[in-house]
C-alpha positions in Angstrom: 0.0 0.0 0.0 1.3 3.5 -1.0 0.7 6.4 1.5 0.9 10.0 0.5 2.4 12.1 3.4 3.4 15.6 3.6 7.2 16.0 2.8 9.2 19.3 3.9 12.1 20.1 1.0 14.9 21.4 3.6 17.7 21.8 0.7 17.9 21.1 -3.0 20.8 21.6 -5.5 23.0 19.0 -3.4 25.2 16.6 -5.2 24.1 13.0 -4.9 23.7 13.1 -1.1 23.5 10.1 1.1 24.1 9.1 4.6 22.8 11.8 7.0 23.3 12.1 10.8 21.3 14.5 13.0 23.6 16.3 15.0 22.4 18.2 18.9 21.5 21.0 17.6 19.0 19.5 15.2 21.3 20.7 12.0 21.7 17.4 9.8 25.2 16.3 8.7 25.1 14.5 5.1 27.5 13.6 2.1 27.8 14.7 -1.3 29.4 11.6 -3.0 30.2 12.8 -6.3 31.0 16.2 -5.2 33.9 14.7 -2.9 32.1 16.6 0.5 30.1 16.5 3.6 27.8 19.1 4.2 25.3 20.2 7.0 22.0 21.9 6.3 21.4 24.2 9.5 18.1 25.3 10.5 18.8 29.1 10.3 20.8 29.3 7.7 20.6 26.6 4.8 23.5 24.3 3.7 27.2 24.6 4.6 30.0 22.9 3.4 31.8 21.2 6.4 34.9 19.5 4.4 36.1 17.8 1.3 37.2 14.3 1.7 38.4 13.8 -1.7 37.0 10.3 -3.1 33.2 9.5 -2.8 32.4 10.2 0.8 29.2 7.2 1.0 27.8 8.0 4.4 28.5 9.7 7.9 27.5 8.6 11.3 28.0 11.3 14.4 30.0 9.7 16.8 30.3 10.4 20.8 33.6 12.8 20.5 31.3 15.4 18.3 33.7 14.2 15.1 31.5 12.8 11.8 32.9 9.4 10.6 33.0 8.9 6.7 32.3 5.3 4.2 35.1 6.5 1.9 34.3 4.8 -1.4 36.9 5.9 -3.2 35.7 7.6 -5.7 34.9 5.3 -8.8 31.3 4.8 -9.1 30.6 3.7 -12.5 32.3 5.6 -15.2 32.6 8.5 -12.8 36.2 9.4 -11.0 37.0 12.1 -8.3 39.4 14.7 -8.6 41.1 12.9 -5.9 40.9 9.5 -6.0 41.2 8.1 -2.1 41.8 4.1 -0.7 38.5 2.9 0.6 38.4 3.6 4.1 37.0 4.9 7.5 37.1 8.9 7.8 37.0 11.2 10.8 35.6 14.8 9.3 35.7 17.5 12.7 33.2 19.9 12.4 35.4 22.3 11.9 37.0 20.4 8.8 39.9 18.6 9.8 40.0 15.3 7.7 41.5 12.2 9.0 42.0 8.4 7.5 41.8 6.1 10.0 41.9 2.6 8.2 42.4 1.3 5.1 42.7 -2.4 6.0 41.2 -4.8 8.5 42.9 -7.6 9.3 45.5 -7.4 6.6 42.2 -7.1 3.8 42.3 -4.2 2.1 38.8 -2.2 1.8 37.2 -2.0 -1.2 34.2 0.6 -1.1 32.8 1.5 2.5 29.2 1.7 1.8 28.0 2.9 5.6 28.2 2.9 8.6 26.4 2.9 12.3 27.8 2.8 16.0 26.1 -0.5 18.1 24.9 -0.1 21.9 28.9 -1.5 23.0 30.8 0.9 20.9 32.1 -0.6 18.0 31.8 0.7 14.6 30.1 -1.7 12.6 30.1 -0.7 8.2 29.4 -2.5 4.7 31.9 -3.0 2.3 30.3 -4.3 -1.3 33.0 -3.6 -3.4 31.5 -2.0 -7.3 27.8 -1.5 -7.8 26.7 -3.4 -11.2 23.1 -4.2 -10.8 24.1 -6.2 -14.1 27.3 -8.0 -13.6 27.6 -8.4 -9.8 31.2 -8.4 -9.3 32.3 -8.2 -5.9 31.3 -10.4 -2.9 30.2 -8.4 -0.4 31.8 -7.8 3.4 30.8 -6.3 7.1 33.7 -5.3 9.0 33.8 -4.1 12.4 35.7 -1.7 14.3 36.4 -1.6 18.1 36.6 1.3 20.1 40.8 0.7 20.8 41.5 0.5 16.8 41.2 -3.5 16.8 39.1 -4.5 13.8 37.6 -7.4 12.1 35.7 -8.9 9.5 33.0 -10.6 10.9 30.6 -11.9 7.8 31.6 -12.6 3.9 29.0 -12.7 1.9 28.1 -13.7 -1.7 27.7 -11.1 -4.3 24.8 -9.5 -3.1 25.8 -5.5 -2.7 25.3 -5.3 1.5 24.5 -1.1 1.4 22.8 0.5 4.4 23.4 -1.0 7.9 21.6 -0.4 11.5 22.4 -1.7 15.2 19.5 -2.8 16.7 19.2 -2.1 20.7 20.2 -6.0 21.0 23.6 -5.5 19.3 21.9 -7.2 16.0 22.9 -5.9 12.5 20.4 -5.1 9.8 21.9 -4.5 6.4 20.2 -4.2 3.2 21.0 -6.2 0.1 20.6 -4.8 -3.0 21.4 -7.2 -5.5 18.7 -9.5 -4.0 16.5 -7.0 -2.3 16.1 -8.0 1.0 17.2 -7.3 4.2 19.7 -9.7 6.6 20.0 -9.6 10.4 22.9 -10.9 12.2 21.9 -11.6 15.4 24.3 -11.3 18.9 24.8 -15.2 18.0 26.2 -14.5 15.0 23.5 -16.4 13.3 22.3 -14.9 10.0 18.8 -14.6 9.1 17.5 -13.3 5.8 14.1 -11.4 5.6 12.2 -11.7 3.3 12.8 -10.3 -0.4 11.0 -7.0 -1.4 7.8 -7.6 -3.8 8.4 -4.9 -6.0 11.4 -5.3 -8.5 12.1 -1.5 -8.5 12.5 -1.4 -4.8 15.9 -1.8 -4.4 17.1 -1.5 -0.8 19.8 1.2 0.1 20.1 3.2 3.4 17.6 2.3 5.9 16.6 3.6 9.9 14.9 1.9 12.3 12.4 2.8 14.8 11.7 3.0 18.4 9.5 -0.4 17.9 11.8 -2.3 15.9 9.9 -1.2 12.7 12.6 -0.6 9.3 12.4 2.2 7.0 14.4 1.5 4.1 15.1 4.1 1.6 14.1 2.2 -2.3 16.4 3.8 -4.4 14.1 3.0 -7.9 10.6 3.1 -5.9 10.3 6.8 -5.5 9.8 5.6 -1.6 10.5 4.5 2.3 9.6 1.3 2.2 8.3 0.5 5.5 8.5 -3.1 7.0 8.4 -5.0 10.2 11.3 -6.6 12.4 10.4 -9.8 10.8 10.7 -7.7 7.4 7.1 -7.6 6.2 6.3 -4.9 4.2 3.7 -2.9 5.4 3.3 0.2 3.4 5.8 2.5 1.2 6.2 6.2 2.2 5.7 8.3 -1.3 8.1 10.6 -1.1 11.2 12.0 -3.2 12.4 10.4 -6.4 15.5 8.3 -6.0 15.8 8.2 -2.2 19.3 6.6 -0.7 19.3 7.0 2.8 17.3 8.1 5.5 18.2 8.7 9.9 15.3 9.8 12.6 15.7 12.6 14.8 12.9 12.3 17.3 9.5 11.9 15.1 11.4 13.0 12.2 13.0 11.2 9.5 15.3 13.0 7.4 15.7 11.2 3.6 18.1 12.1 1.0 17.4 11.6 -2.4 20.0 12.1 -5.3 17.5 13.3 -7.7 18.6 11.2 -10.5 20.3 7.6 -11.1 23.7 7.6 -9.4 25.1 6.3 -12.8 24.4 9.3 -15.3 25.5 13.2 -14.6 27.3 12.5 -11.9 28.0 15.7 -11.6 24.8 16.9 -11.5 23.4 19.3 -8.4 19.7 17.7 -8.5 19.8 16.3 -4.8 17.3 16.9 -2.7 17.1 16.6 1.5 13.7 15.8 2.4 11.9 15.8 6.2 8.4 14.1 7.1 7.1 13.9 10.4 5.6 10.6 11.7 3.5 9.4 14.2 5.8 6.8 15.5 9.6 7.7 17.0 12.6 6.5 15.7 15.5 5.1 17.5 18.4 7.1 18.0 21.2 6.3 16.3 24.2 4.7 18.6 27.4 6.6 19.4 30.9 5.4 19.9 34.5 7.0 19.2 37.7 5.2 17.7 41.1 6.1 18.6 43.4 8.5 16.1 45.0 6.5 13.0 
């Protein structure tokens, strides 16, 4: 079932944006992946640039020292190629602009793409690594790596070539990541034990970002469905949220959930300012993202 709700435009002209992060003072931290920045839009006074990364900043995540940490995905997304070309990696981006790579490897594995990223309830830095989107081809398997909050790190699932993208900790320490390639979402409980949920019923929704709320509900942002698609812990869909055009990620602050949406397909003009940062209020609240803080490289 589609529900029409009433969406607030807080900025447009943005550069495919993704990942945002509501910072204490309600202002909204997001990148601009093919524009090689994070941004905040402020309340009072619009959108600011914060820093350039170089690469394709993916997503940010605010973490409990006030710093913004980055999904560096190098910068090659389809034909497209930063200025700067950067490793995939973990970022720290101050608010003030100092940018800092903290890893580059894992366990002697080299990252491919950081995707995103979200702090669990014991600290620990938990991301996606998919390696190259190719809805077509497939060809990376994908990875979730973990870091701790002394610098230790570790792979802790390989997966088969199924694009792992956006990732929430649940209040039990469980992981929920979306899949693209297969369209579903997987939970990785304390255990370790994986569960897939089940896949999406419309073939345009493909599963990117995704929040989750106060009572375990998911909001996944459908990058082709023009839509939140809204599910239940056990991941059956329940409605879709019509809002934006190519949504990629979404985070709640309070009742709010904050969506960006890159305004066209991440694989043509990929320089092109069409992004959009949307906000709709809803009846239910969501569940404040986790913080943590990892040591200096």
């Amino acid at each position: 079932m589609v529900v029409r709700v009433n969406v607030e435009r807080l900025a447009d002209g943005l550069v495919f944006p993704e990942g945002p992060a509501v910072l204490d003072d309600g202002s909204v931290a997001f990148v601009e992946t093919n524009a090689s920045r994070v941004s905040i839009w402020e309340p009072d006074a619009g959108v600011r640039v914060v820093a350039s990364t170089g690469g394709g900043p993916n997503a940010c995540c605010l973490g409990s020292d006030g710093d913004l940490y980055v999904a560096q995905n190098s910068g090659i997304i389809g034909t497209w190629r930063a200025e700067k070309v950067q490793p995939g990696c973990i970022q720290r981006v101050s608010l003030d602009g100092k940018v800092e790579i903290l890893v580059t490897e894992i366990d002697g594995i080299e990252l491919r793409q950081p995707n995103d990223l979200a702090f669990g309830p014991d600290g620990w830095l938990y991301f996606t690594d998919p390696g190259f989107f190719d809805l077509e081809n497939k060809p990376d398997p994908g990875r979730i790596f973990a870091l701790g909050p002394d610098g230790s790190g570790e792979l802790i699932a390989e997966l088969e070539k199924t694009y792992p993208n956006g990732i929430v900790v649940e209040p039990n320490g469980a992981l929920v990541w979306a899949e693209s390639y297969p369209r579903r979402l997987v939970r990785r409980h304390p255990s370790g034990q994986i569960e897939h949920l089940p896949q999406f019923t419309r073939a345009d929704a493909v599963p990117d970002g995704l929040a989750v709320g106060r009572d375990g509900t998911l909001y996944v942002a459908s990058l082709f469905a023009g839509g939140i698609e809204v599910v239940g812990p056990d991941g059956r869909e329940r409605e879709t949220l019509d809002v934006g055009a190519i949504n990629s990620n979404c985070t709640f602050g309070g009742r709010w959930l904050y969506i960006t949406d890159f305004g066209l397909h991440p694989l043509e003009q990929a320089g092109a300012a069409a992004g959009v940062l949307w906000r709709v209020e809803l009846e239910r609240e969501g569940l404040a993202p986790f913080r943590g803080q990892l040591p200096p490289a």
